[in-house]
PATIKE-154449 format. One record per residue (C-alpha): residue number from 0; residue in three letters; chain; x, y, z. Coordinates in steps of 0.1 Angstrom, whole numbers, plus 5000, padded with zeros to 4 digits. Example, Ala and Ser with C-alpha at 12.3 -4.5 7.8 and 13.67 -1.06 7.14 Angstrom:
% residues 2
0, ALA, A, 5123, 4955, 5078
1, SER, A, 5137, 4989, 5071
//
This chain:
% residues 363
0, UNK, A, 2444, 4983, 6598
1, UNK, A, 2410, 4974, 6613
2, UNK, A, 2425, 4954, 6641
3, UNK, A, 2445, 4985, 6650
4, UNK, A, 2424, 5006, 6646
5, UNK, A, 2395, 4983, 6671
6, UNK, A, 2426, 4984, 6696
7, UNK, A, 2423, 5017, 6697
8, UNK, A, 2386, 5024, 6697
9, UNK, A, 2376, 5051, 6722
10, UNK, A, 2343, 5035, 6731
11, UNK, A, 2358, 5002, 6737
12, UNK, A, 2382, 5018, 6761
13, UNK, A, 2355, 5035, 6780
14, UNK, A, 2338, 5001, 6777
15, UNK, A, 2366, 4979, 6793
16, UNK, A, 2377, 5010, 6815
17, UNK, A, 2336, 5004, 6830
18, UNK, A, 2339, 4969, 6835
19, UNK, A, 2369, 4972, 6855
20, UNK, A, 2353, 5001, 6874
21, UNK, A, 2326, 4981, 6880
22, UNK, A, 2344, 4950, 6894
23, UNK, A, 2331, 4927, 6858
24, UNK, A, 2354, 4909, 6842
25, UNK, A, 2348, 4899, 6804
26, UNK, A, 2348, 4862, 6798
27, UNK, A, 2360, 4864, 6764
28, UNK, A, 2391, 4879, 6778
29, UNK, A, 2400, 4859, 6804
30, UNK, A, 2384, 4824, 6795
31, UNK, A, 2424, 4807, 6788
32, UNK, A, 2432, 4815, 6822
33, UNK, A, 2403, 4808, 6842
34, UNK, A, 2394, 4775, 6825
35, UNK, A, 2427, 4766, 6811
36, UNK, A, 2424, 4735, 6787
37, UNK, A, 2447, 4713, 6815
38, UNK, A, 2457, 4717, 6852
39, UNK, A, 2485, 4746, 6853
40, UNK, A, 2501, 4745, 6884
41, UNK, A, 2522, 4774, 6899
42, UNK, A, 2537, 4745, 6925
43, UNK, A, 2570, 4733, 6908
44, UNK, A, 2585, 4701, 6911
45, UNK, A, 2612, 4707, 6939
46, UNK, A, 2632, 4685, 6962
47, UNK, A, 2645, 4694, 6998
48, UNK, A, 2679, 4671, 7009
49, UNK, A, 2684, 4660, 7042
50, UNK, A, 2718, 4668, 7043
51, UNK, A, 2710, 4707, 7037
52, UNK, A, 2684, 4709, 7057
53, UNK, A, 2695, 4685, 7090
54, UNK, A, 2720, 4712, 7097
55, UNK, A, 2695, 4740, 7099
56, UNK, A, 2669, 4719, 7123
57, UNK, A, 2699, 4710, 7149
58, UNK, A, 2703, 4748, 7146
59, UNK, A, 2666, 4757, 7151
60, UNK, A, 2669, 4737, 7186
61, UNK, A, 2695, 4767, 7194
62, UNK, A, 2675, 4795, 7184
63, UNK, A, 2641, 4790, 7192
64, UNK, A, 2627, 4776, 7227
65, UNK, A, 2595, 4764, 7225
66, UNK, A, 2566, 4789, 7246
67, UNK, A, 2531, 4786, 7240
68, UNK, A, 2515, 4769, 7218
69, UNK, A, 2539, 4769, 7192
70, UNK, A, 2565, 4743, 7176
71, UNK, A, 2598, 4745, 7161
72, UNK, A, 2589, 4735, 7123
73, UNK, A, 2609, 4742, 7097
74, UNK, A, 2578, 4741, 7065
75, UNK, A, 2593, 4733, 7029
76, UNK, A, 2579, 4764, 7007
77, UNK, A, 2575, 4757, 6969
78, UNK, A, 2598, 4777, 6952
79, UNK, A, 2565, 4781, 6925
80, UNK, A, 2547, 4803, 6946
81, UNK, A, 2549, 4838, 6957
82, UNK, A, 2531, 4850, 6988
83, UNK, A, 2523, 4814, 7000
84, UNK, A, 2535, 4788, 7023
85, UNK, A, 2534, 4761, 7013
86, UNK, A, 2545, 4724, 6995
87, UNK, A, 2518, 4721, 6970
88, UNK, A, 2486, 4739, 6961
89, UNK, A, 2468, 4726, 6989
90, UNK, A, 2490, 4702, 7014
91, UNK, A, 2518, 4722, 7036
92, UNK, A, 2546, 4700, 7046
93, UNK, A, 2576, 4703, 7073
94, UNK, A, 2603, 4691, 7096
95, UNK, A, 2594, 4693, 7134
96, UNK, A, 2621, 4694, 7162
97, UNK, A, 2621, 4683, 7196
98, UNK, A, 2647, 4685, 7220
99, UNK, A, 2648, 4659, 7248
100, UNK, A, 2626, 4669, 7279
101, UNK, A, 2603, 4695, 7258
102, UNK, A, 2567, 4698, 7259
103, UNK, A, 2551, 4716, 7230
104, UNK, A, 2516, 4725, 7248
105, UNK, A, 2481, 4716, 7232
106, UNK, A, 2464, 4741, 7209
107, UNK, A, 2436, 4729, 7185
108, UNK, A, 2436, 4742, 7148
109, UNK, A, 2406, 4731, 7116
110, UNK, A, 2436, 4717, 7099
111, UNK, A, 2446, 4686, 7101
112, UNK, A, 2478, 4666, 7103
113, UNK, A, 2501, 4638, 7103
114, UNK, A, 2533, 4630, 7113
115, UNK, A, 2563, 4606, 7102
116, UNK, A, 2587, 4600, 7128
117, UNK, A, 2623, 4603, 7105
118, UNK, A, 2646, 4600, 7133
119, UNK, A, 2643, 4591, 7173
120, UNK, A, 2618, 4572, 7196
121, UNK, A, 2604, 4578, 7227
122, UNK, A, 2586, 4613, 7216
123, UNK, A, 2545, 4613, 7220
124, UNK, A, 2517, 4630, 7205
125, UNK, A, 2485, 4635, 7232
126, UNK, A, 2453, 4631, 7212
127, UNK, A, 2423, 4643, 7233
128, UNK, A, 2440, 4627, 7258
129, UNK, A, 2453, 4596, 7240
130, UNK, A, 2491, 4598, 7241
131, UNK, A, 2510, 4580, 7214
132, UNK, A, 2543, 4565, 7223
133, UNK, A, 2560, 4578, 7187
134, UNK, A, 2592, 4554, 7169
135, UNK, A, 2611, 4560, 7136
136, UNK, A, 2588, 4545, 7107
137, UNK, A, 2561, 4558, 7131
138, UNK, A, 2529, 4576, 7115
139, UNK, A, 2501, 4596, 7138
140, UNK, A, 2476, 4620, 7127
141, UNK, A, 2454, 4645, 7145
142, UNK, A, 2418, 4655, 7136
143, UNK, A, 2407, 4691, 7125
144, UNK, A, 2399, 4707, 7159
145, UNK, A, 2409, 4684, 7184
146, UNK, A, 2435, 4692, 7215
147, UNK, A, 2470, 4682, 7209
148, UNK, A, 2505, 4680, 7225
149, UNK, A, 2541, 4671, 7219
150, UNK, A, 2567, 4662, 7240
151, UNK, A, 2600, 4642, 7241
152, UNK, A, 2609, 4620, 7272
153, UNK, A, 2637, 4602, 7257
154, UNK, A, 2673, 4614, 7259
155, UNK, A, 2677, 4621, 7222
156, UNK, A, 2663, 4647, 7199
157, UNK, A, 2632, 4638, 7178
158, UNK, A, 2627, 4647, 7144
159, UNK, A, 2597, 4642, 7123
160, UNK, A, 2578, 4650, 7093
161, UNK, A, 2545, 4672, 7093
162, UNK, A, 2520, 4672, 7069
163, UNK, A, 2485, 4696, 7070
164, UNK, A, 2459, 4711, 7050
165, UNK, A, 2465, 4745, 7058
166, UNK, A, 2467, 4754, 7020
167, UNK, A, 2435, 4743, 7016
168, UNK, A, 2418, 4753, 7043
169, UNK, A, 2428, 4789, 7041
170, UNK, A, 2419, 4790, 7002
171, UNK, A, 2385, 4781, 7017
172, UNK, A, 2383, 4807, 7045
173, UNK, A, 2377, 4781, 7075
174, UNK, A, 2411, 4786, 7093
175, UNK, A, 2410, 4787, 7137
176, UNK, A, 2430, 4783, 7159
177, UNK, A, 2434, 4779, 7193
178, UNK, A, 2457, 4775, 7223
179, UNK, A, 2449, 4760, 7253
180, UNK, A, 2449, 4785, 7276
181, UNK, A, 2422, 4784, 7303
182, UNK, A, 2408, 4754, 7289
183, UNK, A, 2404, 4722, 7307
184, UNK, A, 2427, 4698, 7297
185, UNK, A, 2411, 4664, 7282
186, UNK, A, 2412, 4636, 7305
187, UNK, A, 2440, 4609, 7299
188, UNK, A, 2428, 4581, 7285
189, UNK, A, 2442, 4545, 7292
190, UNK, A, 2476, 4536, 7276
191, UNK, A, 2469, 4526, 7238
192, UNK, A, 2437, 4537, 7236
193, UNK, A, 2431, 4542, 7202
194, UNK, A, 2454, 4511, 7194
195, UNK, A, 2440, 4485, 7213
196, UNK, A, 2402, 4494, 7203
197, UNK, A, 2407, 4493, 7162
198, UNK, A, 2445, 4482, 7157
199, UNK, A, 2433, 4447, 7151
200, UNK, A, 2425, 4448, 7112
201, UNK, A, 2398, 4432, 7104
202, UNK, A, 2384, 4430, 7142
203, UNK, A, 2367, 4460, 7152
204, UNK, A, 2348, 4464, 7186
205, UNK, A, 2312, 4449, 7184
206, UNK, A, 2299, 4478, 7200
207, UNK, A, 2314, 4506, 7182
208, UNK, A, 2299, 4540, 7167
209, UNK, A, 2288, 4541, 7136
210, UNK, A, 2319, 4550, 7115
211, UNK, A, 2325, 4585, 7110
212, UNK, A, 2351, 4605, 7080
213, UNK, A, 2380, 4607, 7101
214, UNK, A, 2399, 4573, 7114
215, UNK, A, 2394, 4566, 7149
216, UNK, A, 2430, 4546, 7153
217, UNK, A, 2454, 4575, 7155
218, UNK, A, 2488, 4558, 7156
219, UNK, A, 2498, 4528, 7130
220, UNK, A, 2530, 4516, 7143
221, UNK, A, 2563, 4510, 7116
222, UNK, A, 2566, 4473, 7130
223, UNK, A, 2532, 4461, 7114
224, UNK, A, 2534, 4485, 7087
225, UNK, A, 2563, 4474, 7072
226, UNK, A, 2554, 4438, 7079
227, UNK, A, 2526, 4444, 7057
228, UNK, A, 2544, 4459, 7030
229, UNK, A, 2567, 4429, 7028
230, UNK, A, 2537, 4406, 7030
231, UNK, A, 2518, 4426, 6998
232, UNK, A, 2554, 4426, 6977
233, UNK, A, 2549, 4386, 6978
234, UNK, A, 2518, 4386, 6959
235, UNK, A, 2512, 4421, 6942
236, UNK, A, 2525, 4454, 6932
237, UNK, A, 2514, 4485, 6911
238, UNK, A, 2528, 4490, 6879
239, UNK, A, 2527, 4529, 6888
240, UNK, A, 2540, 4531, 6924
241, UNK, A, 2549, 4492, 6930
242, UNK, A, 2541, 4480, 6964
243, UNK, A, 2520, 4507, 6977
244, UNK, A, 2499, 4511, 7010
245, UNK, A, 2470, 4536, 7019
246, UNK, A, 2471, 4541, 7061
247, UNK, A, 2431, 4536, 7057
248, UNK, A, 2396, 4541, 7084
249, UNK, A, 2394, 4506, 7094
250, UNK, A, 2358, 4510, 7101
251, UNK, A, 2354, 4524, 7066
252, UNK, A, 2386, 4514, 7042
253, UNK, A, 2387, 4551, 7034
254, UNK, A, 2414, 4577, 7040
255, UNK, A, 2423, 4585, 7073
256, UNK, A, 2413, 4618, 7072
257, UNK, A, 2389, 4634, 7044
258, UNK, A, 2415, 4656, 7029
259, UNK, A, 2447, 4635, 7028
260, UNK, A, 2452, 4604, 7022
261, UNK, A, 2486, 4589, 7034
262, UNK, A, 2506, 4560, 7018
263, UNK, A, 2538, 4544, 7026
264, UNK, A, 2552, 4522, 6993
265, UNK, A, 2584, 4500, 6990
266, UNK, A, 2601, 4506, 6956
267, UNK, A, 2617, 4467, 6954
268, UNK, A, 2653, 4463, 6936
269, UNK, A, 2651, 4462, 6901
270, UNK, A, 2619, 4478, 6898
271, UNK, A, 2609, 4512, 6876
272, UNK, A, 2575, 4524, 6880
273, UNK, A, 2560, 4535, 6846
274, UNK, A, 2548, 4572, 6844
275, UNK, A, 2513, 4582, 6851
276, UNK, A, 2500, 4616, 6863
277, UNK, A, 2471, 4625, 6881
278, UNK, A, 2449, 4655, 6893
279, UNK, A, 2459, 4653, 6927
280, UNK, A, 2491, 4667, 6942
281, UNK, A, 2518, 4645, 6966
282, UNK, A, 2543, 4656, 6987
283, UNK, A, 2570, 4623, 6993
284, UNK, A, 2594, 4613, 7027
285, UNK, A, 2622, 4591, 7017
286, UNK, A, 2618, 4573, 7050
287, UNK, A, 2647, 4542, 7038
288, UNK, A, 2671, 4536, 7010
289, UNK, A, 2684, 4552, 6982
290, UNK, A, 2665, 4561, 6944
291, UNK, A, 2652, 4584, 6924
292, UNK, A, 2621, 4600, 6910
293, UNK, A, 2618, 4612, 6873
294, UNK, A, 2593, 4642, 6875
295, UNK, A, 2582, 4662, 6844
296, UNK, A, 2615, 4651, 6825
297, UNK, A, 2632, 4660, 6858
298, UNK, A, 2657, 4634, 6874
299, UNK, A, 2653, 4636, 6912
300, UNK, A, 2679, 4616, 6932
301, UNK, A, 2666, 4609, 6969
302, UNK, A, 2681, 4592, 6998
303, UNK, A, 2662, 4587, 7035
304, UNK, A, 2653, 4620, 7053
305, UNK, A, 2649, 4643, 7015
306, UNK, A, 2610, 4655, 7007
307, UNK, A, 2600, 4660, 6972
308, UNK, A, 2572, 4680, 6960
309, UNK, A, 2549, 4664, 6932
310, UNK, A, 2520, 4690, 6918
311, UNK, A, 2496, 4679, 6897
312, UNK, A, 2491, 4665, 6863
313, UNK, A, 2529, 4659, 6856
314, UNK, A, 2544, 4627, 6847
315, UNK, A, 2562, 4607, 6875
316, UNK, A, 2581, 4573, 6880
317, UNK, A, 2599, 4558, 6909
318, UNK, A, 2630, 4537, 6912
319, UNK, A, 2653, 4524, 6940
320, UNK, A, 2691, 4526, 6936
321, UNK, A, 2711, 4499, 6920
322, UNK, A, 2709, 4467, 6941
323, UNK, A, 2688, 4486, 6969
324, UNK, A, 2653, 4494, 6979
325, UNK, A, 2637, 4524, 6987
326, UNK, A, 2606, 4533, 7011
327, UNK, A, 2589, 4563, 7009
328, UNK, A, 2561, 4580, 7025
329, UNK, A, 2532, 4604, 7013
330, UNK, A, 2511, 4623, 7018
331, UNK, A, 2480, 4630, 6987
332, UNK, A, 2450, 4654, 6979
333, UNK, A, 2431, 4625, 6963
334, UNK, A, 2401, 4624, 6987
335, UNK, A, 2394, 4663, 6986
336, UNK, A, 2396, 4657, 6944
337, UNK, A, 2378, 4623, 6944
338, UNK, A, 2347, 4639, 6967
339, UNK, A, 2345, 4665, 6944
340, UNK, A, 2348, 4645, 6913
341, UNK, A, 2379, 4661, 6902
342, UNK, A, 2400, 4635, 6901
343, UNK, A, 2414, 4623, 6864
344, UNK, A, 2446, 4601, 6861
345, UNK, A, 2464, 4589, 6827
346, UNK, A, 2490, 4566, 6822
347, UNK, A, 2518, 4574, 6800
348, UNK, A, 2509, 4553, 6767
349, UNK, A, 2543, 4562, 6749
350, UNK, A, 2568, 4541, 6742
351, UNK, A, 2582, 4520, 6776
352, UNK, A, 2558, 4540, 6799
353, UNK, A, 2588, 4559, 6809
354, UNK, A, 2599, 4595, 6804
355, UNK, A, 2627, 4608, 6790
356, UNK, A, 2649, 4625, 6812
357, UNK, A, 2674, 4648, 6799
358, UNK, A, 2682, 4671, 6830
359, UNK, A, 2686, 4667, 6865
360, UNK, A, 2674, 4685, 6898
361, UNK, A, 2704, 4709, 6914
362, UNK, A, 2725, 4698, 6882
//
């Protein structure tokens, strides 16, 4: 009876009907959801197949000419959230399209972003006048605020995946944008710029700047990439994510930009990752092969082209199909959580180190 009749209470309804007239919010009331005791996310575990969505980016390349400054992108929205665009709480992800003989013209924007070229070559990305000669297996980023273009001089289309900040950068407020209007454009810059000045590993010009947050080598090429992943999978491997690579600064060893960081990882025959989780949210590119992903109890199957969104804090493992490999490529929030000392990751100490997995995605 006293709890009903407290519920009730006159003055503490004028006293919570103040507070909420007076823009205060009681911590006692809302403490659970404001400081819950472990990361909630509202991103869910989702997966986007190639084979659904190929059909509607050949489409795209119908309906939509380029003009402007803008692209034809197709983003993958997490069926978690309402009012928002994008993968994961802070990482927006998407397919880009470009006919043969387009040019999608610079603009600048404070986000920043990758690419991974899925399918076609010949396609470039102009960096502050540094164009990058873009392949399959390829993987380019541009700095926050620096001019950009696209374009395709090859004789097929070019598809690729996009990865930004946007999310985060719009949580914080700091979102421009800018076409190129008026401006002049930045002078060319000679052929494999970037490339030939810190593509070398370990050898780095003798006279360079001192090194800054953000990679100066914007293009890592599929041909050494993947030569290095078949170099590490003789030696070593993860028991979590088996023989994984960070795209890195080489004047620093950090991430290539400070808000993503950007793996690619061969998941060998044979091989099942054990489960871990982490603070930090991915969003994956099955760039080869065949396998599948067990997500929070969820069995994701995957095959080269699909995307798969994983938020943070739930339990995930990798495998490749029977008798195959797989390759996949990411992109992570680590550095933004690392810099702000947020970032927290557990193993699965159960059993095997693997998850049961009684349902599967789209069954």
């Amino acid at each position: 009876m006293a709890e009903d009749s407290a519920a009730t209470d006159p003055e503490e309804e004028r006293f919570y009907g103040d507070l909420e007239r007076g823009h205060l919010a009681p911590l006692w009331k809302i403490l659970g959801q404001l400081a819950p005791r472990t990361p909630s996310p509202r991103a869910r575990a989702h997966l986007w197949r190639w084979k659904d969505v190929l059909p509607l980016i050949e489409e795209s390349g119908s309906r939509f000419a380029l003009s402007g400054g803008e692209r034809r992108v197709l983003g993958v929205i997490n069926p978690g959230f309402e009012n928002k665009w994008a993968a994961t709480e802070t990482l927006w992800a998407a397919y880009q399209y470009i006919l043969p003989g387009e040019n999608a013209p610079a603009h600048r924007h404070s986000a920043a972003a990758i690419r991974f070229i899925i399918e076609g070559e010949g396609a470039y990305t102009t960096v502050e006048g540094d164009r990058c000669i873009l392949d399959r297996g390829d993987f380019v980023f541009t700095p926050p605020w620096t001019w950009h273009d696209h374009g395709n001089d090859s004789e097929r289309p070019v598809i690729w995946m996009d990865g930004l900040d946007i999310p985060l950068v719009a949580e914080m407020d700091a979102s421009f944008f800018e076409p190129i209007g008026d401006h002049p454009a930045p002078a060319p810059k000679p052929k494999e710029d970037s490339e030939s000045r810190y593509g070398s590993g370990a050898l780095l010009p003798a006279w360079r700047e001192p090194a800054g947050a953000v990679s100066p080598l914007l293009l890592y090429k599929w041909a050494q990439t993947e030569e290095a992943l078949r170099r590490l999978a003789r030696v070593d491997a993860s028991p979590f994510d088996d023989v994984a690579m960070e795209y890195v600064n080489p004047t620093t060893g950090g991430p290539v930009l400070p808000t993503m960081a950007c793996w690619i990882q061969l998941i060998r025959p044979g091989v099942r990752t054990r489960a871990h989780r982490h603070t930090s949210s991915a969003v994956y590119l099955a760039a080869e092969g065949r396998g599948e992903s067990v997500i929070g109890g969820v069995r994701f199957a995957w095959e080269r082209g699909d995307m798969f969104a994983v938020p943070s804090w739930l339990w995930h493992e990798h495998a490749a199909a029977e008798g195959e490999e797989g390759i996949l490529f990411s992109i992570h929030d680590t550095p933004v959580m690392k810099s702000l000392g947020l970032y927290i990751e557990e193993a699965l100490g159960e059993g095997n180190g693997h998850q049961e997995a009684p349902s599967v995605f789209g069954g």
